[in-house]
C-alpha positions, 0 to 999 in steps of 0.5 A: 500500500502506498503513501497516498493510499494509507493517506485516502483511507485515512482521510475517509475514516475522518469524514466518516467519524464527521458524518456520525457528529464527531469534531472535523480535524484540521490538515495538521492534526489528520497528519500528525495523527496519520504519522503516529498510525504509520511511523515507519511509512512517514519519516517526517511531518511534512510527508504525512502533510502532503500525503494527507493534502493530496487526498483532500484534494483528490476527495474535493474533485469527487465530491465538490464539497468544501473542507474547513480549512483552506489547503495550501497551495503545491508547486505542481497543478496537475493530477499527474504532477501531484502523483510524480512530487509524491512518487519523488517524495517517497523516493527520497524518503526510502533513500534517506531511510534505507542509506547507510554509508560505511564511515571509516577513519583515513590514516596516512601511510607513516613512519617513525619520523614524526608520524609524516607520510613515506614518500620518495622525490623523483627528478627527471634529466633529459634532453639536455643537448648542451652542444646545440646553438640557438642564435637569438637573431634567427629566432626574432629574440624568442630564445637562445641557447649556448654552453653560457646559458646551458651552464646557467640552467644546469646549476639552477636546476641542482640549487631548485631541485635542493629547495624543492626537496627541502619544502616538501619535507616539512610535510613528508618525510623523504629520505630517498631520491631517484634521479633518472637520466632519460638521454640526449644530454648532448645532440652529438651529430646525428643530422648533418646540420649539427655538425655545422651548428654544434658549439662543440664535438659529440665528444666534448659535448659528453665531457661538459654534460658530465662536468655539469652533473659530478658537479651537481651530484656534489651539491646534492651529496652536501646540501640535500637532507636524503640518505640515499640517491639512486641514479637511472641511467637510459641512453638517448638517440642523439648519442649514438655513433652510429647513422641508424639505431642499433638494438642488439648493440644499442650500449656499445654504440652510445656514447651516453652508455660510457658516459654513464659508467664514467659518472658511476665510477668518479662517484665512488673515486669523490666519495660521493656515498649516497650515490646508487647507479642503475645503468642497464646494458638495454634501453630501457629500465624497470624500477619499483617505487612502492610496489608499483613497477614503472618503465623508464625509457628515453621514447625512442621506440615509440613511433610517431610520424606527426599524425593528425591525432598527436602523439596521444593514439600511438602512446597508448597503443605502445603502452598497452603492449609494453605494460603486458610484457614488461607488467608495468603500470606506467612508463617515463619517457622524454624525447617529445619536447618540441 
């Protein structure tokens, strides 16, 4: 039985009473006594009131008689909108009756440091190509770029990522640090305009990039508050010495490998202890932060031709089938940075 039917019953039995010398209750008191009738059917006094005024005045329109007292007016005139306001009450009614959602206390994931949340600062190097020249005059002042200005941004780069690490450990406590060096940390000549263009050779464009980052891997070792650095090393495209890429060889052909193995090897000679290295013989790198698995790699093997779609189709179709093989849940990659 419905709302609207307890409420005409209900409403019948009163003017039955009338008929038989009985005081006419008001709308109010015909609620109040119908709620107390069925307390489970109308949680609230404003259900029962409007169920008891829908009969009213369903019993007017049948009877053209009069009620003592005026009812007041619904937003919706019509027999079918009376019918769909309290089919919507009623609706309401059940869902505030019957909900019952789990309440549950949310406690960070926390260490001994203070009861501050575990967490792990990553930093990504890549596609630094400190041998290339931009000359402010050929791009109307819009950039430019010179060993000057690569030098520059370099140690910027050491001194924020310090403050960076220093600011969020006022709210996490982070004791680890990953570097990843994603390659082309110089262009090399792999086009024939670089060979012309370059401030330097591939080989001295190697020795600047590892001057810069020894020098920044001393400021971290003494300025940044972490117990532990590990360095992911993958190497570029533009380091290679070879006019095509080379997968079964790929570190034996990439001057980025060596340069690698040459920065693992001078930080252990300087006593740089925090320093862990991770330089895989491929080109690609497998790591796990928390128990999730990420692929590191430099975005060499994804192809994409300059389609219409972007570079967003192509990525998620090389993620699908790398993820199955490598059961990943996501990848780092560089490269993409025109």
């Amino acid at each position: 039985m419905t709302k609207v039917e307890i409420a005409r019953g209900f409403v019948k039995k009163c003017h039955e009473s009338v008929k038989r010398g009985e005081e006419q209750p008001t709308q109010e008191k015909m609620a109040e006594m119908m709620r107390s009738a069925y307390p489970d059917e109308f949680i609230t006094p404003k259900s029962a009131s409007n169920a008891v005024q829908y009969a009213l005045n369903g019993r007017n329109r049948r009877s053209r008689g009069k009620i003592r007292e005026k009812p007041q007016a619904i937003p919706i005139a019509t027999e079918q909108g009376y019918r769909d306001y309290i089919d919507e009450l009623e609706e309401a009614l059940s869902l505030k009756k019957n909900s019952n959602p789990e309440i549950f206390d949310i406690i960070p994931a926390s260490d001994s440091e203070g009861g501050k949340s575990k967490s792990v600062a990553v930093a990504m190097f890549s596609d630094w190509h400190v041998d290339e020249v931009v000359d402010k005059e050929s791009v109307l002042g819009l950039n430019e770029f010179n060993p000057e200005v690569a030098d520059r941004r370099i140690q910027n780069l050491f001194i924020n990522l310090d403050k960076l690490i220093s600011h969020a450990q006022r709210s996490y406590h982070i004791n680890e640090l990953i570097i990843c060096l994603m390659g082309d940390m110089a262009s090399g000549y792999i086009h024939d305009e670089l060979m012309q263009t370059n401030s330097m050779s591939p080989l001295e464009g190697i020795r600047f990039a590892k001057s810069h980052l020894l020098s920044g891997f001393k400021y971290l070792q003494t300025n940044t508050a972490v117990g532990k650095i590990k360095v992911v090393c993958v190497a570029g495209n533009h380091t290679r010495t070879t006019k095509k890429n080379q997968y079964s060889n790929a570190s034996r052909v990439n001057n980025e490998y060596e340069l690698y193995v040459d920065l693992m090897e001078l930080c252990k000679l300087m006593e740089l202890d925090k320093f862990e290295f991770i330089i895989p013989k491929s080109e690609m790198a497998v790591i796990t932060i928390f128990g999730h698995r990420i692929l590191i790699n430099h975005g060499t093997h994804l192809q994409y031709q300059g389609g219409v779609g972007g570079l967003v189709v192509p990525l998620m179709r090389w993620f699908a089938r790398i993820a199955k093989v490598f059961n990943v849940e996501m990848a780092w990659f560089a490269h993409f940075h025109q």
